[in-house]
VOGU-3710 file (C-alpha; in Angstrom, 3 decimals, decimal comma):
1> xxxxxxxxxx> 56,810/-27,086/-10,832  53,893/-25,278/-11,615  52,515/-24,049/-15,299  50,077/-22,118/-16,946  49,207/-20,990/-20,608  49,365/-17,441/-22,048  49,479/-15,352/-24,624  51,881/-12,447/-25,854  51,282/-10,876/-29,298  51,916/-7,233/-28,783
11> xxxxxxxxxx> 55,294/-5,854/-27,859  53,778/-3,889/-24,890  52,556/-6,823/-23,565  55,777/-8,821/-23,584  57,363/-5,783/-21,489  54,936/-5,981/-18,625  55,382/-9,505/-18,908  59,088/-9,339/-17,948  58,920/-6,701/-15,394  56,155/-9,041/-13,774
21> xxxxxxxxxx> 58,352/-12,210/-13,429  61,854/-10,353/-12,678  60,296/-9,428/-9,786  60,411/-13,265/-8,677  63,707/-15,221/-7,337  62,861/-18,515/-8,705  63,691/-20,028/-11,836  60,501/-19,364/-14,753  60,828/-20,670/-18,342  58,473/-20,334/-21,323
31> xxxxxxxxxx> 58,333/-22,827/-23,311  56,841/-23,023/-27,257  57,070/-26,503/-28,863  60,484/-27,490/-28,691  62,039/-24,189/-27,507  62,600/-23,164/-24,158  64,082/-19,732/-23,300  64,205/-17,733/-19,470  61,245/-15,791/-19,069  63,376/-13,149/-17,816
41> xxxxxxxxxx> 64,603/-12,146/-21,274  63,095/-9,983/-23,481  65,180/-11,023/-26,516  64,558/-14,716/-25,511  60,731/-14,015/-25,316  60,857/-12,452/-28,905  62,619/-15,634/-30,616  59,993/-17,728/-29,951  56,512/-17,778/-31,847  54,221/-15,142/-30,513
51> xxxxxxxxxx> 51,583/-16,045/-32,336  51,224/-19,691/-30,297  49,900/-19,731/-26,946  53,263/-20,028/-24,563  53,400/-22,426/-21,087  54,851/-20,502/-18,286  56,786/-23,271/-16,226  57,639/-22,161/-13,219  60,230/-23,804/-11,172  58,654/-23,276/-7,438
61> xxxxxxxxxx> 56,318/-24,744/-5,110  54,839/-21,715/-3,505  53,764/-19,145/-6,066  50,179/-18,203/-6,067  51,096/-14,859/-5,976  52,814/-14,687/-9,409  49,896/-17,080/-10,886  47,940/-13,774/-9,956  50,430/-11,618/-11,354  49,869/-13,527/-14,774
71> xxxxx> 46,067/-13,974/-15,055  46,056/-10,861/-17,256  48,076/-12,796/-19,949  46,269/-16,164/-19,613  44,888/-17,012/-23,130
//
């Protein structure tokens, strides 16, 4: 497992976010103190605190190219 920190606070941003990570078969979760919701979900994504920086825990070995993907979003 793999993680990195980032940050969502506009709307727009949370919708690229998603379309990013849905493009990956392996499991991602984001994860905001205690919560943990699937990256995949936009109404998941929304209930947590937006205003925190969020880890990104993703659940595979090989996935430099969706660390890439992300860099935009890194806080």
């Amino acid at each position: 497992m793999k993680s990195v920190q980032i940050s969502l606070q506009m709307a727009s941003q949370v919708k690229t976010f998603v379309s990013i990570v849905q493009k990956y078969s392996y499991e991602i979760d984001l994860r905001s103190d205690r919560y943990v919701v699937d990256a995949k979900s936009i109404l998941g994504i929304f209930s947590l605190d937006l205003s925190r920086p969020i880890n990104v825990e993703i659940h595979a070995s090989d996935c430099d190219d969706l660390l890439q993907d992300l860099k935009q979003f890194e806080k």
